[in-house]
N, C-alpha and C positions, 0 to 999 in steps of 0.2 A: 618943643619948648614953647610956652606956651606965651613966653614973655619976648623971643625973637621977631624981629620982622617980618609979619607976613606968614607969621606961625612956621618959620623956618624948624626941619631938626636939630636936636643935640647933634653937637660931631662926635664921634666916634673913633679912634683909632684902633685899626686891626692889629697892628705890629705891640705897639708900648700896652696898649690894654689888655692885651695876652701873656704880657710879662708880667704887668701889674698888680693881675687881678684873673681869680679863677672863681667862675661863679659856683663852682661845686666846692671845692675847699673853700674858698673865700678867703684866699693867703696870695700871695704873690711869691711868685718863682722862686724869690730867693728866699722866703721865709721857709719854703718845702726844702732846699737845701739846709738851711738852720735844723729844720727839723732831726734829719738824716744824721747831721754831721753832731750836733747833740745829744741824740740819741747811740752812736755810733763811736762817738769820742772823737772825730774828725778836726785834727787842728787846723788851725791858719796856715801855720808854719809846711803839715805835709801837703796841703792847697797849693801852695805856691810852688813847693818843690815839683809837682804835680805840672802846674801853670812851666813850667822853666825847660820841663821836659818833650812836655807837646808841642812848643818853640822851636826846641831844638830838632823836631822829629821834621816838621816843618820845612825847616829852611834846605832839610834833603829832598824837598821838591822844587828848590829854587834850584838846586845844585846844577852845571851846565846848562844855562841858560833853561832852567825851567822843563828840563826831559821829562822830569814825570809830568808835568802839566798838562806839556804838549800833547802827553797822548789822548786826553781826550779835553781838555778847554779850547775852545773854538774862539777867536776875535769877531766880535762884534762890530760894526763902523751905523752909522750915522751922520744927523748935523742937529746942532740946535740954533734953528734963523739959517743962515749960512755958512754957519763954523761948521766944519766940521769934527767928528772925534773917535776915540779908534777906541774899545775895552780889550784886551789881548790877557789881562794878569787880574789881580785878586788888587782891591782897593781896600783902604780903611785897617791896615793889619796891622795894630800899633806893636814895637821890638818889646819884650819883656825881658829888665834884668832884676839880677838877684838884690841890689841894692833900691831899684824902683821899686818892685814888690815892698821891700820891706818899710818903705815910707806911707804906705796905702795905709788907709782903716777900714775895717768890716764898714758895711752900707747898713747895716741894721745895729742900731744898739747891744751892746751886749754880745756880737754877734763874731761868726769866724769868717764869712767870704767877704772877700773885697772886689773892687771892678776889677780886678787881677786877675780872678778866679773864676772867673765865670762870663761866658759870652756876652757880644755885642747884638741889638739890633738889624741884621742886615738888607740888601739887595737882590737877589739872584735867580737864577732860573737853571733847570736842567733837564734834559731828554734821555730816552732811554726806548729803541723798537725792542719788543719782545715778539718773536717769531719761530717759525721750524728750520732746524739746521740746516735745510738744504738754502733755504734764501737769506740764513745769516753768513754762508759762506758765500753768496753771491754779493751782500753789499758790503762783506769786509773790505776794507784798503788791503791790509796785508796776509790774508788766509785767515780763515775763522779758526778763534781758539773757542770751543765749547762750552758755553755759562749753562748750567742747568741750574733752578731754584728748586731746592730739593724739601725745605717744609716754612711755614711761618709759626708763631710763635705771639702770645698776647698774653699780657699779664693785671692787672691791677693790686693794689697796695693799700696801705690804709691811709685816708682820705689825709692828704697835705706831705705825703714822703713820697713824693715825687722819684727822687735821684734811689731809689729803692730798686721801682719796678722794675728795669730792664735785667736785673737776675732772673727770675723767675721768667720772666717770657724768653730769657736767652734758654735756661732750658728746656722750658718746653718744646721751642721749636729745635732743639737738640735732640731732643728723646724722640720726637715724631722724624726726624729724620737717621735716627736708627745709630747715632755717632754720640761722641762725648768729647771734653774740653779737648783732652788730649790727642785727638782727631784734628784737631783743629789748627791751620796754621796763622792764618792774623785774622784780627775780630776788628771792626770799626763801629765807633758809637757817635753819637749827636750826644757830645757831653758839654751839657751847657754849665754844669759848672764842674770844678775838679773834684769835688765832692764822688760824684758821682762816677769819677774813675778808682777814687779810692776805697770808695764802699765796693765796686763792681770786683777789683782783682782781691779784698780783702774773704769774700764770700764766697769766690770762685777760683783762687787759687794762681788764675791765670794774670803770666809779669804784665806790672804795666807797661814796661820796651817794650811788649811784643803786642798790645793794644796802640791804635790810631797811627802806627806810620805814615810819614809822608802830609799827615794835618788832619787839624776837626776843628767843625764849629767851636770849639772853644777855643781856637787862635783866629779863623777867620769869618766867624760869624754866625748864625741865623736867620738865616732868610724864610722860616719857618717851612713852608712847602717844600721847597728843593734839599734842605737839606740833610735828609734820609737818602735823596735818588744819589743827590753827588759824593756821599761817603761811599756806596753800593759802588757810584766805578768807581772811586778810586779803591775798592776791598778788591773789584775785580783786578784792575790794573796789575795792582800791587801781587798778586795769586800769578797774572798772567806771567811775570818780570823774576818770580824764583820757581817757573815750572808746572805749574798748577797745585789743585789741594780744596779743604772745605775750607769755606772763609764763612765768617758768621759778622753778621750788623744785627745792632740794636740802637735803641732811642727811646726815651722818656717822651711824654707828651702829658699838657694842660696840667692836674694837678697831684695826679695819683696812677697814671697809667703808663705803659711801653708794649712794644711790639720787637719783635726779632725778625731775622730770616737767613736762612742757612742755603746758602750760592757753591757749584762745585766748577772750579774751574779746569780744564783740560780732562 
């Protein structure tokens, strides 16, 4: 900037300017949902109903003190000066109800999603060893159950339909791994807005109950980088808890793109 102090840069924001603004479409996040849900006939009304159910799915990982959590969220401790502070749970996860929903207004003119409908900015971080079975059995806690990643899967859309893409790259990485929908026992997505669940089970047939058990970034956020690894465990978890099976993840990304990948558990 050529007018700051000392010729200081423009700032920049990684997180809001990634939502805001894609310099390939040159639309912001939620205008590619607009687009979708426009094109597609997507109302307000099944957003929300949408929004009410992935809440719901949600709080079955609060359920006894947080069991599904526990199996793979780790507490974090620190200090900040000399306080110190403990992170053990998910922060920032505002309750949706059916009468809050219906007070909101689309964020765009004319428009169907509200901040109801679609993800938050987040925090987070997540890990994941990928190794040969013989030394995933040696650093399980409880005996290895067997993850194999059996294909990936990449699609692109047409420039600004964002909430599209992850059809098409779910089946790609579907057909490359030699199985189909109905193979398939739960699917996790990075759906940042609801949009993008209702176009997904609309084109694929597959119930929404039986997509995002137990939560998604569209109830607890975006932390953009992590949050494709921490859907993957909890797809695993969730696979490990009714027996094993194929579990398939997907995610939209930037303005027109997604990726898949098809995990077999046990």
């Amino acid at each position: 900037s050529r007018s700051a102090p000392g010729g200081r840069g423009a700032a920049e924001d990684p997180v809001l300017d990634s939502f805001g603004h894609d310099p390939f479409a040159r639309l912001s996040m939620t205008a590619t949902a607009e687009n979708v849900a426009r094109a597609a006939g997507i109302t307000l009304s099944e957003q929300h109903d949408v929004t009410l159910l992935r809440h719901a799915q949600y709080q079955r990982a609060l359920d006894d003190d947080r069991a599904f959590q526990r199996r793979y969220l780790l507490p974090v401790e620190g200090k900040a000066g000399k306080k110190p502070w403990r992170l053990d749970a998910d922060e920032g996860v505002h309750p949706a109800t059916k009468e809050g929903l219906q007070g909101l207004k689309p964020v765009l003119d004319s428009g169907t999603v509200t901040y109801g409908s679609q993800t938050h900015p987040a925090d987070g971080n997540a890990g994941m060893v990928v190794t040969t079975k013989d030394r995933a059995r040696e650093l399980s806690r409880d005996g290895a159950v067997p993850v194999r990643v059996l294909a990936f899967g990449s699609a692109r859309v047409d420039k600004g339909f964002m909430p599209q893409a992850p059809v098409p790259a779910a089946r790609q990485a579907l057909e490359r791994a030699n199985i189909a929908f109905s193979d398939v026992k739960a699917i996790k997505s990075h759906n940042p807005f609801a949009v993008s669940d209702v176009y997904f089970t609309r084109e694929t047939g597959f119930p929404l109950e039986r997509t995002n058990n137990f939560g998604c970034s569209l109830v607890y956020g975006h932390p953009q980088g992590p949050t494709g690894m921490r859907a993957l465990i909890e797809l695993i978890e969730e696979l490990a808890l009714v027996g094993g099976g194929y579990g398939l993840f997907t995610g939209c990304a930037a303005g027109d793109t997604a990726m898949a990948v098809v995990v077999k558990v046990g």
